[in-house]
Backbone bond lengths (Angstrom), bond angles and torsions (degrees), N, CA, C in turn:
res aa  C-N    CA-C-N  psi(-1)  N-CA   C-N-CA  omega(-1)  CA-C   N-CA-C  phi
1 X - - - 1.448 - - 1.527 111.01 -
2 X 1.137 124.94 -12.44 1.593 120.03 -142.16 1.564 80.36 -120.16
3 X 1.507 136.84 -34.69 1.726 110.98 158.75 1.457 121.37 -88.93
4 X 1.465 110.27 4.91 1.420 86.94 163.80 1.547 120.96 -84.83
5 X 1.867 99.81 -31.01 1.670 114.48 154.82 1.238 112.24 -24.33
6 X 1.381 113.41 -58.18 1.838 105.74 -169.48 1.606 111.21 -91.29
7 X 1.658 117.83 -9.79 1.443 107.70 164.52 1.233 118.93 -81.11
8 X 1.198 121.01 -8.61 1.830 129.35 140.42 0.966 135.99 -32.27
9 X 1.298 108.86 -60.56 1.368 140.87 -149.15 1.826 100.29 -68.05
10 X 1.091 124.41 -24.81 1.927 124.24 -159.16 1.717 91.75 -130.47
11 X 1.457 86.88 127.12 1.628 98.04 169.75 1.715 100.69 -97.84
12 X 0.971 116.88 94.33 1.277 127.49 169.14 1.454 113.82 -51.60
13 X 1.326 114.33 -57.41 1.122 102.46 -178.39 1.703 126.43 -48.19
14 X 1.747 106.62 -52.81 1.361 91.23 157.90 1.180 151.43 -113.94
15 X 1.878 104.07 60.20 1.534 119.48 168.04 1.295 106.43 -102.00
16 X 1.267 109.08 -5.22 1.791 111.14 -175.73 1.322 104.38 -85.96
17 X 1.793 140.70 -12.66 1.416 130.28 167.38 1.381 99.00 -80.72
18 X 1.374 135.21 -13.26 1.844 123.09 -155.71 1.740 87.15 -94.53
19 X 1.400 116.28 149.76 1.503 155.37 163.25 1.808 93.00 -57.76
20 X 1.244 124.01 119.75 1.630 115.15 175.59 1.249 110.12 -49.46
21 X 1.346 141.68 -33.90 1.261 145.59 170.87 1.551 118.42 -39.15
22 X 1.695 102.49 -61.09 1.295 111.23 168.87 1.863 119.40 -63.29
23 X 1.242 102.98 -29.75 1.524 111.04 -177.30 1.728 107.87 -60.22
24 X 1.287 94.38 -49.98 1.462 110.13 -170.43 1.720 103.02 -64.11
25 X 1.000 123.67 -66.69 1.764 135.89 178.55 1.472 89.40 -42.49
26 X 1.346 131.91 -58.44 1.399 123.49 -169.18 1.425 121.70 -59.64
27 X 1.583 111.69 -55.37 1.158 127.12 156.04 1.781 115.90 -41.19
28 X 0.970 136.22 -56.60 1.479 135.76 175.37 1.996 114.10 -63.52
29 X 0.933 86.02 -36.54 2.049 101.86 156.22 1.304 113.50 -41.12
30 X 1.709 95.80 -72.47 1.631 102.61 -179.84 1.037 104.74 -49.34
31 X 1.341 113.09 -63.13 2.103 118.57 -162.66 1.623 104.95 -46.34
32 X 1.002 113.75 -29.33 1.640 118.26 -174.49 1.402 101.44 -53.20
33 X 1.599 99.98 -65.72 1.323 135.10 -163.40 1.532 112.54 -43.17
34 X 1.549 112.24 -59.59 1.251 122.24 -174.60 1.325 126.75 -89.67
35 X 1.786 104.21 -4.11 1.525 126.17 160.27 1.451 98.42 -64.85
36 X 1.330 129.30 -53.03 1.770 125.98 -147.98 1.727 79.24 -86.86
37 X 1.076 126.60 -56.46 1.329 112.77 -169.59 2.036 125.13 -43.18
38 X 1.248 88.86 -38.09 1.589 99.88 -169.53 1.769 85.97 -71.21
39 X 1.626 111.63 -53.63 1.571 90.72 -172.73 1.690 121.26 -51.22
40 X 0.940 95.88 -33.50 2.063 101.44 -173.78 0.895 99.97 -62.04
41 X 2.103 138.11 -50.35 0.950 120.93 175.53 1.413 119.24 -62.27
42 X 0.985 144.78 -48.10 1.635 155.59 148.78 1.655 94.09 -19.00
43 X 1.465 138.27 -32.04 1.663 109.31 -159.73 2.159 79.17 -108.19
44 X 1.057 130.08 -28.70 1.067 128.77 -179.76 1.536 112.63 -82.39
45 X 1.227 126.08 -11.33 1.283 134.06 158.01 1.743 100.04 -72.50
46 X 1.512 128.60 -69.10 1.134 107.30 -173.30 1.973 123.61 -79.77
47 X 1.645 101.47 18.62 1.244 84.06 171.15 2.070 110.13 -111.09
48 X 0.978 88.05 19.91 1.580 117.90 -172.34 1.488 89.38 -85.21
49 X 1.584 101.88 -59.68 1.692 96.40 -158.11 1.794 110.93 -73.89
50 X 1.548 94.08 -31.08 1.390 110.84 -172.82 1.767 95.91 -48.04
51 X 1.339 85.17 -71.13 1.766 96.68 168.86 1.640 126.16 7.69
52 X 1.738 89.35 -74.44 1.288 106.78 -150.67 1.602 100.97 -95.99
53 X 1.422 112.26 -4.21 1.659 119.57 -168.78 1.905 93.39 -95.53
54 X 1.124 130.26 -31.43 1.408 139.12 155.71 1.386 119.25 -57.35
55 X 1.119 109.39 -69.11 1.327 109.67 163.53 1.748 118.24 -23.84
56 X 1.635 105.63 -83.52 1.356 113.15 178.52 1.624 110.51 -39.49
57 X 1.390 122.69 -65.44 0.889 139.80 -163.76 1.785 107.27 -41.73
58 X 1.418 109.63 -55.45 1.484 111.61 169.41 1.528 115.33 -77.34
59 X 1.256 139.30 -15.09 1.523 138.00 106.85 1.276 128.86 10.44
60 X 1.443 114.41 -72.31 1.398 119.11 170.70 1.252 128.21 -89.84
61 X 1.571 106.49 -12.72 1.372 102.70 163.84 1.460 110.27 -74.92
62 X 0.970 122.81 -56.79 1.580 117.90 171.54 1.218 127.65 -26.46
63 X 1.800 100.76 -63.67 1.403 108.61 155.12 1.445 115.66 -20.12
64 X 1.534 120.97 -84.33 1.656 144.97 -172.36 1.462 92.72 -33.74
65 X 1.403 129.44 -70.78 1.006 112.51 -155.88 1.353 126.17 -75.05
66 X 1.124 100.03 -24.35 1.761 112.84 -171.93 1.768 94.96 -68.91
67 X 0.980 123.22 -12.54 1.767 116.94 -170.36 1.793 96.08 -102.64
68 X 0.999 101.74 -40.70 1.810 91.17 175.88 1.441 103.60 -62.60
69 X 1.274 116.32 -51.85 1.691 115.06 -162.35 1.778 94.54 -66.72
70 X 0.980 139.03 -52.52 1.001 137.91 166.83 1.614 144.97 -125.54
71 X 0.909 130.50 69.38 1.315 144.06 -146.33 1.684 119.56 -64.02
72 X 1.710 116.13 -14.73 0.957 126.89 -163.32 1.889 98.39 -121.40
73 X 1.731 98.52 117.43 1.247 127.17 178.06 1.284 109.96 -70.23
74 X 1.482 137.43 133.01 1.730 114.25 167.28 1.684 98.11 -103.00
75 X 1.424 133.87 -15.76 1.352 122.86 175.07 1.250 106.86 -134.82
76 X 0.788 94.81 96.65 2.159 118.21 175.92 1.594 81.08 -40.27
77 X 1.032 137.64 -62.92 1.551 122.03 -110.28 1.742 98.45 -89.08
78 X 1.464 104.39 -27.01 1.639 110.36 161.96 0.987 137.42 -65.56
79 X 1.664 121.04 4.82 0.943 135.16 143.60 1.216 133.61 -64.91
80 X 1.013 115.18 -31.28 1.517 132.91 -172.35 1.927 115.01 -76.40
81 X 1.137 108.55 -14.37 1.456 117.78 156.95 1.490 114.16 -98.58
82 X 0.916 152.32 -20.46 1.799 137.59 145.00 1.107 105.06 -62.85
83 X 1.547 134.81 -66.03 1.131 116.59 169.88 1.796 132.45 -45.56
84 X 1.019 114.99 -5.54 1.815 117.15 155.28 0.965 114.51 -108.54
85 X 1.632 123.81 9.21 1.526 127.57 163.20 1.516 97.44 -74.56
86 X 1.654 111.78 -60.80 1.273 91.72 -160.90 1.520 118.75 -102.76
87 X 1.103 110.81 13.59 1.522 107.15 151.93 1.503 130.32 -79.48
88 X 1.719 107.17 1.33 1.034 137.35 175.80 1.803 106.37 -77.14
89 X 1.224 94.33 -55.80 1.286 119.39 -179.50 1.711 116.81 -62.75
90 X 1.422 111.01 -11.62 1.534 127.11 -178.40 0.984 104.23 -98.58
91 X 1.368 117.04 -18.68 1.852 128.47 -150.30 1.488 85.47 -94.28
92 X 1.412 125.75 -72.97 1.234 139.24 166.10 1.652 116.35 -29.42
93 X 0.899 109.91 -74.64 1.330 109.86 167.81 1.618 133.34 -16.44
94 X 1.605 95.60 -48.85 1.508 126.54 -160.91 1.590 89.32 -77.73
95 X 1.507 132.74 -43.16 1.454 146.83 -122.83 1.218 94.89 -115.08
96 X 1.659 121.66 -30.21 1.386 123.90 158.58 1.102 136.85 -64.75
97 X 1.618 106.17 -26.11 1.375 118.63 -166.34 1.421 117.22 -95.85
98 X 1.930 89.06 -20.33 2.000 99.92 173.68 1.307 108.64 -72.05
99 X 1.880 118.22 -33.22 1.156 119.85 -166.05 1.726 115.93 -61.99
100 X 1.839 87.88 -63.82 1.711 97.08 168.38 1.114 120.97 -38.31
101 X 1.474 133.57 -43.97 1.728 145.01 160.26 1.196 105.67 -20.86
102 X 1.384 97.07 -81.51 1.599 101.34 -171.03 1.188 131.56 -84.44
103 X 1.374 119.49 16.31 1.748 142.06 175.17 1.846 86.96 -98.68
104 X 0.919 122.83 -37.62 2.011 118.04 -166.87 1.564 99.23 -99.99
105 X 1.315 120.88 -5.89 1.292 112.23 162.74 1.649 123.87 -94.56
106 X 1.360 95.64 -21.34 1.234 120.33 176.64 1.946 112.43 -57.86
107 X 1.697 81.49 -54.62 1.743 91.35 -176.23 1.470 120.27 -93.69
108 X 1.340 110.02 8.10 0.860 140.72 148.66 1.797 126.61 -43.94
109 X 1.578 102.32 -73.60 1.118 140.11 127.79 1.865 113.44 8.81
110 X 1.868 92.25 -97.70 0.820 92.15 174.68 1.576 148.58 -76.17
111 X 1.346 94.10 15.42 1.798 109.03 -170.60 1.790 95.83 -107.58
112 X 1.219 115.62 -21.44 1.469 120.79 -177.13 2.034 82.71 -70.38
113 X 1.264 100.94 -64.94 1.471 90.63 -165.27 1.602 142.15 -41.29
114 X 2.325 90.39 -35.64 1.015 97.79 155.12 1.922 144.76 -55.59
115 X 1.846 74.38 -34.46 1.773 91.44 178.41 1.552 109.90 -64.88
116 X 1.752 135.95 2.30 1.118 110.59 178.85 1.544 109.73 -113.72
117 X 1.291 115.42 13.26 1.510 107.14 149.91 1.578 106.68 -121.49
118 X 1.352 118.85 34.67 1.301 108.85 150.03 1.852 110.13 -92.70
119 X 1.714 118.93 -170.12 0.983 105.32 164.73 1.774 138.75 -93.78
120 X 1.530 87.33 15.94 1.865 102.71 -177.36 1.566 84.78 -140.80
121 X 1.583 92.66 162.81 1.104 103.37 -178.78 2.004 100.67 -123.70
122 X 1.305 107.12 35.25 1.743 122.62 -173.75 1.440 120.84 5.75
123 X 1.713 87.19 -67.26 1.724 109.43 -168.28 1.551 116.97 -61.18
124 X 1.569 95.49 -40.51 2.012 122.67 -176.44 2.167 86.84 -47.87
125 X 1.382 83.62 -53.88 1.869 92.66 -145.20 1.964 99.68 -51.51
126 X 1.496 95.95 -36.10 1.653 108.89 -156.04 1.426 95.25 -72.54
127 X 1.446 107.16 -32.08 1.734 102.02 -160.52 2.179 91.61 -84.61
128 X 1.486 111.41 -25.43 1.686 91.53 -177.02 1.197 105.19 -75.64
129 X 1.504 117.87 -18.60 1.472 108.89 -157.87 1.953 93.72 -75.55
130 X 1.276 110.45 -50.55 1.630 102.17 172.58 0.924 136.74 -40.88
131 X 1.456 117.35 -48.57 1.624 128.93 166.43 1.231 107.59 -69.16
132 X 1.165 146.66 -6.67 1.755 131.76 -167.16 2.152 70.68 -101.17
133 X 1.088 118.63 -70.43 1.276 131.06 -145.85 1.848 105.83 -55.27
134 X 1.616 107.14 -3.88 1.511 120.78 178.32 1.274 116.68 75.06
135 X 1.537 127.92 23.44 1.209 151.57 -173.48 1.556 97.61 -91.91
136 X 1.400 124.83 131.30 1.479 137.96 156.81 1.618 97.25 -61.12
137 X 1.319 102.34 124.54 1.701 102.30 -175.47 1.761 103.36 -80.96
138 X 1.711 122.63 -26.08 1.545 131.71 165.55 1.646 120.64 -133.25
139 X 1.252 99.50 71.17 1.486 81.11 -174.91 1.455 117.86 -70.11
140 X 1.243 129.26 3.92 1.150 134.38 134.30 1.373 125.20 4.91
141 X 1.149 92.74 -73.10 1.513 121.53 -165.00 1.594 112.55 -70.76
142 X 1.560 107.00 -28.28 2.048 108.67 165.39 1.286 85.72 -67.59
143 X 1.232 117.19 -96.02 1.128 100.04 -172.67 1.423 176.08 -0.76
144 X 1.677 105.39 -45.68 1.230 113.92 122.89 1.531 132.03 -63.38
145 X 0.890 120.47 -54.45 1.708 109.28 162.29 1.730 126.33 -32.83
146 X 0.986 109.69 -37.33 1.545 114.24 179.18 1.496 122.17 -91.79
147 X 1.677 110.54 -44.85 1.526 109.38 173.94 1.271 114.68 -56.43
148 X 1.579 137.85 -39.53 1.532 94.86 -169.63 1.687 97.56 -93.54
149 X 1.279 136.22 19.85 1.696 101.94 155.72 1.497 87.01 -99.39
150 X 1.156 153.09 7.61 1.495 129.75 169.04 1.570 94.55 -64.20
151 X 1.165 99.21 -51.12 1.774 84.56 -170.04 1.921 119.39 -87.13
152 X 1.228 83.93 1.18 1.771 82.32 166.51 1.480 109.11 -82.88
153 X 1.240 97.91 -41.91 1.903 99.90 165.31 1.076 121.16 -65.43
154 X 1.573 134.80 -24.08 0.930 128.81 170.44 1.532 127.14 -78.34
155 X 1.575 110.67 -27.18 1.639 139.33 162.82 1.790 117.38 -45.01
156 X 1.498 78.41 -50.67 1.872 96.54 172.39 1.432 117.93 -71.62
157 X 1.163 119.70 -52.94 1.511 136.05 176.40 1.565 112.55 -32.64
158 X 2.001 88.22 -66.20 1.947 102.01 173.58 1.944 106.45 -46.86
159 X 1.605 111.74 -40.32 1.124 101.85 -175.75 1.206 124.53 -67.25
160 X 1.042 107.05 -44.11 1.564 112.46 -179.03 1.672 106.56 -59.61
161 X 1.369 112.27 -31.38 1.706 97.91 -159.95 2.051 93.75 -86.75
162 X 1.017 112.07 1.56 1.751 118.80 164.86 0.999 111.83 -98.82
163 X 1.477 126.92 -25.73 1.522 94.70 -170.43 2.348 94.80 -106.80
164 X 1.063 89.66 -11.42 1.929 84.81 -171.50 1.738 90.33 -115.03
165 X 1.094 129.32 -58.81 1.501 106.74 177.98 1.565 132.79 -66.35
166 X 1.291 129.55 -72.27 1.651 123.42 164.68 1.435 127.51 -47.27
C-alpha cells in the first residue's frame, strides 16, 4: 500500500509544464507544508493522550477514595452504568489513538515520498538509524495501546471488589 501511496502522490502530468526551478520551490512548499502538519498532528496526538491519562487518573482517584470512605454499595446495579461510562471512555480512548497512528503513519508516508525528490532523504535516515541502534522509534504508541485496557481492567477490578467482595 505504502508505494502505491507514493505512486499517487505526483501529478506528473502537471509537473511536466513547471520550469525545475518552479518544481523545486513548489515541491519544498509542500515539504514545509506536510512537515508542520504531521507536527500539529503529533502535538494534538499527545494532548489527546495527556487528556485522557488525567482524566482517568482523577477517575481512579475518586474511585480510591470513595471505597475507603465508604466501602459498602446498597444498589450494585447503579453501578453498572458508570462503569459503561468509563469503559466507554477506554473504548474511545483506544479509537483515538489507532486513528492518530494511522493518520502519522500516513504522513509519514507522505513526507518520505516527498523526501525522494528532494536532496536528503532526513526522516528515512533518522528512523534507520533508530531501528538499527535497537531504539523503539515511538514508544508512544505501546503505550497507548495498553493504557486504556490497563484501566478498563482496572475499572472492572474496582467493580468486582464492590459488588462480590465488601
Amino acid at each position: 500500500m505504502a508505494n502505491e501511496a507514493i505512486k499517487n502522490l505526483w501529478n506528473d502530468d502537471e509537473s511536466e509544464s513547471l520550469s525545475n526551478e518552479t518544481f523545486q520551490h513548489l515541491l519544498l512548499e509542500q515539504y514545509k507544508i506536510a512537515v508542520e502538519m504531521a507536527d500539529r498532528l503529533n502535538a494534538r496526538r499527545s494532548l489527546t493522550n495527556i487528556f485522557f491519562l488525567t482524566l482517568h487518573a482523577i477517575i481512579v482517584g475518586i474511585v480510591g477514595l470513595s471505597l475507603t470512605h465508604s466501602p459498602t454499595i446498597k444498589q450494585i446495579g447503579l453501578l453498572l452504568i458508570p462503569l459503561l461510562g468509563l469503559l466507554t471512555l477506554c473504548y474511545a480512548w483506544w479509537r483515538l489513538a489507532q486513528w492518530y497512528r494511522h493518520q502519522v503513519d500516513a504522513k509519514a508516508q507522505v513526507i518520505s515520498g516527498l523526501e525522494q525528490r528532494l536532496p536528503s532523504n532526513a526522516s528515512q535516515i533518522v528512523e534507520g538509524k533508530l531501528t538499527r541502534s535497537g531504539h523503539v522509534v515511538n514508544p508512544l504508541s505501546k503505550l497507548e495501546i495498553y493504557l486504556p485496557f490497563t484501566f478498563a481492567i482496572l475499572y472492572i477490578f474496582s467493580f468486582s471488589y464492590v459488588v462480590f467482595i465488601s
